[in-house]
N, C-alpha and C positions, 0 to 999 in steps of 0.2 A: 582177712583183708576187709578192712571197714566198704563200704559203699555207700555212694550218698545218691541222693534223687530231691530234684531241684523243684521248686512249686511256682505256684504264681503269687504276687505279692496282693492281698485284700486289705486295706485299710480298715475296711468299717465292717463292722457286726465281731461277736465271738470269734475265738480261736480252741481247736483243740490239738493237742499234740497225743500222737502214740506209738509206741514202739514195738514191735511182732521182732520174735526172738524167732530168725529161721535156720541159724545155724546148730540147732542140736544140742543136746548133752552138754555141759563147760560152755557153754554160750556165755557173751559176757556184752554187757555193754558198759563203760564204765561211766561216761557223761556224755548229757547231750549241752553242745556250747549254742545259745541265741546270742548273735550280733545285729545290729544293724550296718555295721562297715563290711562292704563285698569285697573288699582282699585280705580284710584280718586271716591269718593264719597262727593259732597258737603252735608254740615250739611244740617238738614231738621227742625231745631231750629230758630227760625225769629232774636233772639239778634243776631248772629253772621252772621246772612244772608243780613240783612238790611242793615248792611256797607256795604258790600264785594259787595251787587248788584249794588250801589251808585259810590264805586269803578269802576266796570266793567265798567260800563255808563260815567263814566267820570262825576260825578257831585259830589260837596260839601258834606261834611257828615252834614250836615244841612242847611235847605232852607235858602235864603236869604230872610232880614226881610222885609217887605213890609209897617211898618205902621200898623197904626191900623184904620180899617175896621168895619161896624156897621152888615153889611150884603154881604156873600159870598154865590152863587148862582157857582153850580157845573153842567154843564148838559145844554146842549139846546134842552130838550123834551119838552113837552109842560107843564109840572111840573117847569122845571126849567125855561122856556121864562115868564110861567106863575107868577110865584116869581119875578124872574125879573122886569117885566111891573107892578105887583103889586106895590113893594116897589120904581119905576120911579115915580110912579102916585101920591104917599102919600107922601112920602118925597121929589120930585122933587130931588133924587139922580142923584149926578153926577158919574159917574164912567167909566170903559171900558166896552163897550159890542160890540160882535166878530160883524163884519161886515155881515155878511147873519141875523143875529137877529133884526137888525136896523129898519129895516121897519115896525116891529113887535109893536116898543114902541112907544107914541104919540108923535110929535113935540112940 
């Protein structure tokens, strides 16, 4: 359950903002919205959110295509290096993998 706590409004001098994660482990915050209008309320419905946050971001309202891919590995934990160097090893895959993971997979 989000919680909000309301301040007072300062015109002049610096601002800082900060966020303290107090809910634990999978804590998540996903955005924080500044408005200047006191009743804006953005929808809490993902169809009309999903554009609008793509928007904000400055990116495409759809990824650019990349081709087609046999195996997509998300994550450099040791699940995902592990997938990874699996499928390097079996199918002698070519593909990109991040620079700190390199060492990980055989020559």
């Amino acid at each position: 359950m989000a919680r909000r706590r309301h301040g007072e409004r300062d015109e002049a001098g610096n601002l800082s903002l900060s966020l303290r994660d107090l809910t634990g482990f999978d804590g998540r915050c996903d955005a924080i919205l500044l408005t200047t209008d006191p009743v804006f309320q953005p929808s809490n419905d993902s169809a009309p959110l999903a554009p609008w946050r793509m928007a904000l971001a400055g990116l495409p309202p759809k990824p650019e295509e990349a081709g087609q891919v046999d195996l997509v590995v998300v994550g450099g934990g040791y699940g995902g290096m592990g997938a990874a160097r699996c499928e390097f090893k079996v199918e002698k895959a070519d593909g990109n993998v991040h620079a700190d993971a390199v060492q990980l997979l055989p020559k």
